[in-house]
C-alpha positions as CSV (number, residue, x, y, z in Angstrom):
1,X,-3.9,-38.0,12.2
2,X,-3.6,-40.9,15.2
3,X,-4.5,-43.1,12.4
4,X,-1.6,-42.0,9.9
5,X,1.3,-44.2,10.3
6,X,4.9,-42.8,11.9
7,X,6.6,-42.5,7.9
8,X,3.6,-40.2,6.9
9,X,3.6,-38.2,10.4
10,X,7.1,-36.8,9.9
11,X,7.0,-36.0,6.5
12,X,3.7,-34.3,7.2
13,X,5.1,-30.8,7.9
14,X,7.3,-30.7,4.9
15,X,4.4,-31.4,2.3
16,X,3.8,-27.7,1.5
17,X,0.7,-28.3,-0.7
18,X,-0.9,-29.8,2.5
19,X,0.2,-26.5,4.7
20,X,0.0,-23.6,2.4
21,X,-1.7,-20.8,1.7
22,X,-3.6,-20.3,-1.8
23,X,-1.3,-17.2,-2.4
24,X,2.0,-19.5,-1.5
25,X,1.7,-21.9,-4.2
26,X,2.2,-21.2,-8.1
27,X,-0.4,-20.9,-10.6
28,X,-1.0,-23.3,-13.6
29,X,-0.1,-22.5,-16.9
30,X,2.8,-21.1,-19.0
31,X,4.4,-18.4,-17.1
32,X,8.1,-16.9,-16.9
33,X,7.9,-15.1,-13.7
34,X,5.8,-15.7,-10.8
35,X,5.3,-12.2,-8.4
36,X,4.0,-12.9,-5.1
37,X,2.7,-9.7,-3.7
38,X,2.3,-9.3,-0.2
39,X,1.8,-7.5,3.2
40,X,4.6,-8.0,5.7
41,X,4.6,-11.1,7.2
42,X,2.4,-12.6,4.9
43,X,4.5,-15.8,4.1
44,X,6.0,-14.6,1.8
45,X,9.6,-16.2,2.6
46,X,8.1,-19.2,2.7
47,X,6.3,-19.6,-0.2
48,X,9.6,-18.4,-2.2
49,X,12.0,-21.6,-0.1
50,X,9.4,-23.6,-0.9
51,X,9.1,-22.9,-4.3
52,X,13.0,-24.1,-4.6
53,X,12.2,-27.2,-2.8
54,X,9.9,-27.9,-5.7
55,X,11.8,-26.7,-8.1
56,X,15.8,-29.2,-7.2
57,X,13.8,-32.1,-5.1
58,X,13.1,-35.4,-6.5
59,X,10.3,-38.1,-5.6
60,X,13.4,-39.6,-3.5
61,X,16.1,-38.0,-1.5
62,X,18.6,-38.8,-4.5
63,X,16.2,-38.0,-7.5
64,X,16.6,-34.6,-9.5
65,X,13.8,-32.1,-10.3
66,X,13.4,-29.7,-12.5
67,X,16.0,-27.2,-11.9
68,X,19.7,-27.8,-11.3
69,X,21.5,-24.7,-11.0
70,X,19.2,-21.7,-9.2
71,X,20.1,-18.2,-8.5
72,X,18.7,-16.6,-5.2
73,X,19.2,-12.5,-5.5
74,X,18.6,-10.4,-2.7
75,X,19.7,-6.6,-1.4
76,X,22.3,-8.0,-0.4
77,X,24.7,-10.8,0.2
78,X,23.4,-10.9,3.7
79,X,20.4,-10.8,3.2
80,X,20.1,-13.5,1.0
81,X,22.2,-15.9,3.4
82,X,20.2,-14.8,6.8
83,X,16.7,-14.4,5.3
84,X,16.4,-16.8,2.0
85,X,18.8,-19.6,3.3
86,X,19.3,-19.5,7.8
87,X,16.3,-17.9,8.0
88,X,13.2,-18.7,9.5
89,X,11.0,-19.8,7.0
90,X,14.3,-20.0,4.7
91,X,15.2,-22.8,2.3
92,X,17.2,-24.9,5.1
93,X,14.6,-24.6,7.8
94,X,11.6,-25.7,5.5
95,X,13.9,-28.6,3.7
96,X,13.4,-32.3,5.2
97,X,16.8,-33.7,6.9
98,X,17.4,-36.3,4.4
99,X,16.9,-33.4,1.7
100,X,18.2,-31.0,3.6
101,X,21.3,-28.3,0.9
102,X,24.5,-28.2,2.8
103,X,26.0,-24.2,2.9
104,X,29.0,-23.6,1.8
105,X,29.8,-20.2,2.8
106,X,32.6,-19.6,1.1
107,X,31.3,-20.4,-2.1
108,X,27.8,-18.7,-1.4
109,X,26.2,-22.0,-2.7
110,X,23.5,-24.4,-1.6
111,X,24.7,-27.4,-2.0
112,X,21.8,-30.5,-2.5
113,X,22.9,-34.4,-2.7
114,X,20.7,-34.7,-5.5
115,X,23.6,-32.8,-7.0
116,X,21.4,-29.3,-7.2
117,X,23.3,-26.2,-6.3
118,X,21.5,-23.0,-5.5
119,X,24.3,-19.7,-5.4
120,X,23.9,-16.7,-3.6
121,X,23.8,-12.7,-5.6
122,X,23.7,-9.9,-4.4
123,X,21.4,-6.8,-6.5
124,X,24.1,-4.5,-5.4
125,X,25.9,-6.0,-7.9
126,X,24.5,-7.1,-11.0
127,X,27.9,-7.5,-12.7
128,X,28.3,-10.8,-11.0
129,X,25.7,-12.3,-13.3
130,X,27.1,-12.1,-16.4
131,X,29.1,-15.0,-16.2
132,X,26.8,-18.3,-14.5
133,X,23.9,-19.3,-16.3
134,X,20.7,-21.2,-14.2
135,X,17.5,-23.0,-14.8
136,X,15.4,-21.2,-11.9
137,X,15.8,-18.0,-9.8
138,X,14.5,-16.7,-6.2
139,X,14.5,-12.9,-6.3
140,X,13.3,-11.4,-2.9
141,X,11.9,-8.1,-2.2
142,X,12.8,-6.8,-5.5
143,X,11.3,-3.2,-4.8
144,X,13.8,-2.3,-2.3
145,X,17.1,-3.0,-4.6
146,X,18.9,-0.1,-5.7
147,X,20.2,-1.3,-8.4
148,X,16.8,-3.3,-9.2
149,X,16.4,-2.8,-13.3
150,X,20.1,-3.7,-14.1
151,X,19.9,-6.5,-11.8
152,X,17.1,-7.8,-13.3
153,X,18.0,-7.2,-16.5
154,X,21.4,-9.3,-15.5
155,X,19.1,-12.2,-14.4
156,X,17.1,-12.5,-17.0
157,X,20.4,-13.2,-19.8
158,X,21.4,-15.6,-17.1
159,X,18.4,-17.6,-17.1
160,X,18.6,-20.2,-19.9
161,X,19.0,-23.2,-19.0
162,X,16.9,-26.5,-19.8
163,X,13.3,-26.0,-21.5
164,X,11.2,-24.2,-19.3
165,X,13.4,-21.8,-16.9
166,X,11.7,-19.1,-14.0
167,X,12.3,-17.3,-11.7
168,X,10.0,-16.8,-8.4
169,X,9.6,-13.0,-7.1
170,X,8.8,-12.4,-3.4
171,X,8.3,-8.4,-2.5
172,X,6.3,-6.1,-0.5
173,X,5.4,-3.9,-3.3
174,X,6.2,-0.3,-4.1
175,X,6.0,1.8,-6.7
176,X,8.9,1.7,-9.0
177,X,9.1,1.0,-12.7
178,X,11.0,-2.4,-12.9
179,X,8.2,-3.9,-10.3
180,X,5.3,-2.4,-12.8
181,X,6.9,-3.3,-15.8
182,X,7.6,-6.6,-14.9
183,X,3.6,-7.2,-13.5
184,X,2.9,-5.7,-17.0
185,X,4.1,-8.5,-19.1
186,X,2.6,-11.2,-20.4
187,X,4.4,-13.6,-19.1
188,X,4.6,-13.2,-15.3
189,X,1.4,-14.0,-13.0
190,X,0.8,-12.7,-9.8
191,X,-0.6,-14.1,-6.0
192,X,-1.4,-11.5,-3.7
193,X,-2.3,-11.5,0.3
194,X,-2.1,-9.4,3.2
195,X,-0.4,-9.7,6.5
196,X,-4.0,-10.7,8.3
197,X,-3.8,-13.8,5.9
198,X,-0.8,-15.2,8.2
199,X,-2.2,-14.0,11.1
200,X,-1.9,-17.5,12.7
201,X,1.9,-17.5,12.3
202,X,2.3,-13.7,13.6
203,X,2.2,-12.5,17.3
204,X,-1.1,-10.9,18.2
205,X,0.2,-7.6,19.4
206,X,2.2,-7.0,16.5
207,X,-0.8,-7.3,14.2
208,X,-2.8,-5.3,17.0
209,X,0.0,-2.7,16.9
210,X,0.3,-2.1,13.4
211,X,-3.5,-1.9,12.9
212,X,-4.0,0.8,15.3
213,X,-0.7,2.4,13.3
214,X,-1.3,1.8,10.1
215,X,-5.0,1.0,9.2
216,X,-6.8,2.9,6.3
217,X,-3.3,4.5,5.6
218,X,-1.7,4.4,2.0
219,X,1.7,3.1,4.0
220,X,-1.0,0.5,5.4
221,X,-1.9,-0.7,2.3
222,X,1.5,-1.0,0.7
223,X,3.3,-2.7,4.2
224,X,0.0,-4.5,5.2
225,X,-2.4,-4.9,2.6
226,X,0.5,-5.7,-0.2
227,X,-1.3,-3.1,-2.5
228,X,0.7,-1.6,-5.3
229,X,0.0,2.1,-5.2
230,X,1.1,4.1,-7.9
231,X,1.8,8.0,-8.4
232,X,-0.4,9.4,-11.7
233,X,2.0,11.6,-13.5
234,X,1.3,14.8,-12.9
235,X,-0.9,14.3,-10.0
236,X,-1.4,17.5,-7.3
237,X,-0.6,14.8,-4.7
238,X,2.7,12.3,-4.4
239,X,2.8,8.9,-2.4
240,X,5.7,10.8,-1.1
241,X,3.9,14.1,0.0
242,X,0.7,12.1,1.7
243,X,3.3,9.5,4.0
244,X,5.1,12.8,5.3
245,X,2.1,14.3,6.2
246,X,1.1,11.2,8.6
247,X,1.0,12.4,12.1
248,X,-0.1,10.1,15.1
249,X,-2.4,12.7,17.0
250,X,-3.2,16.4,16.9
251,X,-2.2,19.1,18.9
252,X,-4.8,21.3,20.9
253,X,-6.8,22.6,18.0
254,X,-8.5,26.4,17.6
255,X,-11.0,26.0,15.1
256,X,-12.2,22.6,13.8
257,X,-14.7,22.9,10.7
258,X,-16.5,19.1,9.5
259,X,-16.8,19.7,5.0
260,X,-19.5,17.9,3.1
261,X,-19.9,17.7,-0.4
262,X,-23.5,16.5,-0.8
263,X,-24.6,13.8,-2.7
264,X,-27.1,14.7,-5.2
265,X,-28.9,11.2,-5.4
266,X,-29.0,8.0,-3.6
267,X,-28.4,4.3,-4.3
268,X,-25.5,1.8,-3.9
269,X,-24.8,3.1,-7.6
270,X,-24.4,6.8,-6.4
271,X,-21.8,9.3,-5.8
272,X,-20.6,9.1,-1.9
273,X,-21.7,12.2,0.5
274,X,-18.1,13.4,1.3
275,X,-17.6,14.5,5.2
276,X,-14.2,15.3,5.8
277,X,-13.1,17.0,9.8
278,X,-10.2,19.3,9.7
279,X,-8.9,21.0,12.9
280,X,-6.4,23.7,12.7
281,X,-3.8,25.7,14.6
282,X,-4.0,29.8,14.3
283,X,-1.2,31.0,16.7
284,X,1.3,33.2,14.8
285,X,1.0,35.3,11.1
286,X,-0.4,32.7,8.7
287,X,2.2,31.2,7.3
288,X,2.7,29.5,10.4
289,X,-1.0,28.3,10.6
290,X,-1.3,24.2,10.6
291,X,-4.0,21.8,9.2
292,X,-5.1,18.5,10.9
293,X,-7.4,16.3,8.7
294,X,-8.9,14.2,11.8
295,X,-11.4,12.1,10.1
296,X,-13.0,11.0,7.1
297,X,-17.0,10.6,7.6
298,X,-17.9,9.7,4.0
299,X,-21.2,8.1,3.2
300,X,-22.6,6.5,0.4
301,X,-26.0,5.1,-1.3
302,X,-27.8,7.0,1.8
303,X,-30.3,9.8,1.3
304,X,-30.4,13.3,2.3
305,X,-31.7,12.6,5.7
306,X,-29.0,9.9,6.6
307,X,-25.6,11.7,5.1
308,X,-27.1,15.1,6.9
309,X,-27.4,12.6,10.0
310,X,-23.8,11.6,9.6
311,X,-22.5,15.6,9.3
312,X,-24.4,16.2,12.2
313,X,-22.9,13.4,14.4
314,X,-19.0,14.0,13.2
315,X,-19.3,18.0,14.3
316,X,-20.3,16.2,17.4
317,X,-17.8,13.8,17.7
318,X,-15.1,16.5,17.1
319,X,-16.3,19.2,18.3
320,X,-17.0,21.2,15.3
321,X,-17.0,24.7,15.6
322,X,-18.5,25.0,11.9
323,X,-20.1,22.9,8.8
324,X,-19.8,23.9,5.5
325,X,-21.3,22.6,3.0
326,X,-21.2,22.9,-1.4
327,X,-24.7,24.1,-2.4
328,X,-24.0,24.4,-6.4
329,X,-26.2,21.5,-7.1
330,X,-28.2,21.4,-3.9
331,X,-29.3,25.0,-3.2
332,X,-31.3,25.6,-0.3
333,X,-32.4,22.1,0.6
334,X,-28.8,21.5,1.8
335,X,-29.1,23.9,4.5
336,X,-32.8,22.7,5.1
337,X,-31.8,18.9,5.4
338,X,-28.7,19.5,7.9
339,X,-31.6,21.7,10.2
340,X,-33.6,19.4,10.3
341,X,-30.9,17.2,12.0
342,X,-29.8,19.8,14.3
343,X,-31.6,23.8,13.9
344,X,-29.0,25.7,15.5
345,X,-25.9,24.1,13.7
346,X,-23.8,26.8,12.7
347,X,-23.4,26.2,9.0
348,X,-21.8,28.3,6.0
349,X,-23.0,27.7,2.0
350,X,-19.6,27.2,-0.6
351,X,-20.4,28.2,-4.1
352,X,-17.4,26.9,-6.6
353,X,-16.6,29.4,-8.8
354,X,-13.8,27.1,-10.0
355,X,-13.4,24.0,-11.0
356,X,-12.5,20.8,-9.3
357,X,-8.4,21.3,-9.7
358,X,-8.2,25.2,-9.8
359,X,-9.8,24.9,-5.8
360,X,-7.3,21.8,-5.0
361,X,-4.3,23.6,-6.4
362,X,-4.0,26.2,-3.4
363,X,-4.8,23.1,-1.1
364,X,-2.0,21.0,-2.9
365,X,0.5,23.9,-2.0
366,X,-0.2,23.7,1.7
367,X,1.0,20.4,1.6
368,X,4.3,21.2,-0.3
369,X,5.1,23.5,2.3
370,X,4.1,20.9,5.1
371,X,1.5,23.1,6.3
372,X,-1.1,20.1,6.4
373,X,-1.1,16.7,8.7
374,X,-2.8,13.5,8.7
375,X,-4.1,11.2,11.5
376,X,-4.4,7.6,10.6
377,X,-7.4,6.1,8.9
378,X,-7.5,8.1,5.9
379,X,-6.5,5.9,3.1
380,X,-9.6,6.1,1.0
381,X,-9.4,10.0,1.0
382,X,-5.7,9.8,0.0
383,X,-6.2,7.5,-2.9
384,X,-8.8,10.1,-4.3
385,X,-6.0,12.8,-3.6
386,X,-3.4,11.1,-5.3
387,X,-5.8,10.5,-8.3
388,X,-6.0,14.8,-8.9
389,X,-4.4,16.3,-11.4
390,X,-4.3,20.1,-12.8
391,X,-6.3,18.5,-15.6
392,X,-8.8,16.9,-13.6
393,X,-9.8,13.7,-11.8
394,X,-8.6,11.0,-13.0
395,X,-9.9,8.1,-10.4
396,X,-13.7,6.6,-11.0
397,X,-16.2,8.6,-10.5
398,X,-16.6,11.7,-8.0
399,X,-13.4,13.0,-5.9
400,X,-16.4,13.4,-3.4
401,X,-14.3,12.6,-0.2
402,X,-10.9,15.3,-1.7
403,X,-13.7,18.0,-2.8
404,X,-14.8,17.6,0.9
405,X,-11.2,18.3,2.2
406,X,-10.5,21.1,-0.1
407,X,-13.8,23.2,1.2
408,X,-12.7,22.1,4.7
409,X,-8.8,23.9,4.3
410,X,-10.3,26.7,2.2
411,X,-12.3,28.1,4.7
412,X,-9.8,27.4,7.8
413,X,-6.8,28.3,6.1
414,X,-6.7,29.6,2.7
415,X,-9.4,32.1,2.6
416,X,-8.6,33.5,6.1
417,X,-5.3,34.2,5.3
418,X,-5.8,36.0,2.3
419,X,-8.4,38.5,4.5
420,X,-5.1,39.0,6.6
421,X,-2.5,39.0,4.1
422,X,-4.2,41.5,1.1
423,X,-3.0,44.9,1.6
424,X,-5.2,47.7,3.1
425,X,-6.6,50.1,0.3
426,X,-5.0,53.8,1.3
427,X,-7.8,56.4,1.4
428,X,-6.9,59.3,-0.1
């Protein structure tokens, strides 16, 4: 760099290409719409003002590009002017001085003297886009508007201007069904990155903090990891169900039992060894009685030896009063592979006389009734959970790690409650 010359040296930090992230530029090709899906803080600002830049600049400060007349669509009016336009990483802080839009607030437009305007929208509004047509459009964090599919509906009669117009999406995804039906068409392609890939632009004790919040949670991997999770119709467990049950830390527990739902072979190829901890509060008649999932211990492409290993070491960890284990497939060498691990563990066979969903659906209404908490670090098991349905699994392969859970809340809560709750036979 001491050998570029002074011209090169402050144009440096506005060359994006030279700066950016692979998830912050476009892909190649012939595309309409452009998601870039993303953990917070992931750049995702950036990439979307820079994408403008490249859409209305010109080789020189005077030259035209592509677009002439863009459309930035936020939430909100404010929004769009504090985050897309003053913001940070918005369009005037990453534009050169000699390139740099003027803002003309009372217009809501960007104002370039390459003759480009950019104007402001609001998704609250969608009727406001009926009338202006544009070239190129910014839409940002489309999966909070409340008004998203008219809005985007709106947009899309307003884009048609010169020979190639698009439009450049910027969310933290969620479920909802004008984000997955966009992603579904053929015309969009996506980029995709977590927060951690920004890490060098964030502050290290807010990545710190939200990692020891938020890690191996599904509301981790929607806000951090930018992973779109969707609800399967039907399914015995909601996105919406699993966040409410999140719970930082566990009260003083009674009883707390470790589950294992055995693996019946071994290889990387196999079924996982599920090994789920549950604690659980028994003050009170039963309905008041409260489940704490503490821990998921799942092991895969281990033998016998190692996932009995593993049990052993989580009723340990925890403080297990009791392991129970499924012994349909494995019988008696179940019980004879966790003794050899530990001869006095206190340990109770499960037969299922049910199948798979008939056992989760009692679980599944423990949960409606908020009767059932998780700590943090459990996002594997909840995507399994949210995968049930009263006809069956519908995730790949075994529901090894749920199956575990259900055993786990069967014998703390379920069955115990019913030995209290069934009405004494009268002797006559």
């Amino acid at each position: 760099m001491e050998e570029l010359p002074d011209e090169l040296l402050i144009a440096l930090p506005y060359l994006f290409d030279q700066w950016s992230m692979p998830h912050q530029l476009p892909p190649g090709g012939d595309w309409r719409a452009w998601i870039i899906l993303g953990g917070r803080g992931a750049g995702k600002t950036r990439a979307g003002a820079e994408w403008v830049r490249a859409q209305v600049e010109g080789s020189l400060p005077m030259d035209t590009g592509r677009a002439r007349r863009v459309a930035l669509l936020g939430e909100t009016y404010d929004q769009v002017r504090d985050v897309m336009i003053l913001g940070d990483s918005g369009i005037l802080a990453c534009s050169p001085p000699d390139r740099r839009p003027t803002w003309k607030a009372s217009e809501r437009k960007l104002i370039w003297a390459n003759g480009a305007t950019a104007q402001a929208f609001s998704a609250h509004d969608p009727e406001a886009l009926r009338g202006p047509q544009f070239d190129a459009a910014w839409a940002d964090e489309l999966a909070k508007w409340k008004k998203a599919r008219s809005s985007w509906d709106m947009l899309q009669f307003a884009l048609r201007l010169g020979q190639d117009p698009r439009i450049c999406v910027t969310t933290t995804p969620r479920n909802v069904s004008v984000l997955r039906d966009i992603l579904g068409q053929s015309s969009t392609v996506q980029t995709h990155a977590p927060t951690e890939a920004n890490r060098a632009n964030l502050a290290p004790s807010f990545l710190a903090e939200v990692r020891r919040r938020y890690a191996g949670t599904r509301l981790g991997q929607q806000e951090l990891d930018g992973v779109l999770l969707t609800d399967i119709e039907g399914a015995l467990w909601t996105g919406e169900m699993l966040q409410s049950a999140l719970l930082e830390r566990a009260p003083d527990l009674d009883r707390v039992v470790v589950a294992v739902d055995p693996a019946v072979s071994a290889g990387k190829a196999s079924d996982a060894c599920g090994i789920v901890v549950v604690g659980a509060t028994l003050q009170g008649p039963p309905q008041d009685w409260r489940a704490y999932v503490l821990a998921d211990c799942t092991v895969q492409g281990v033998g016998p030896l190692a996932w009995a290993q593993a049990a052993i070491a989580a009723m340990q960890d925890y403080g297990g009063d009791r392991l129970v284990a499924e012994v349909n497939q494995g019988g008696a060498l179940v019980e004879n592979v966790l003794r050899q691990v530990d001869p006095l563990v206190p340990y109770k066979p499960l037969h299922a006389s049910h199948g798979k969903s008939a056992r989760a659906e009692p679980v599944a209404a423990l949960y409606e009734q908020g009767r059932v908490h998780h700590l943090p670090g459990l996002g594997a098991l909840e995507l399994q959970m949210s995968q049930m349905t009263p006809q069956g699994y519908r995730g790949g392969g075994s529901p090894d790690r749920l199956d575990a859970l259900v055993w786990a809340l069967h014998d703390l809560i379920i069955t115990p409650a019913s030995l209290v709750l069934r009405p004494r036979l009268r002797v006559l």
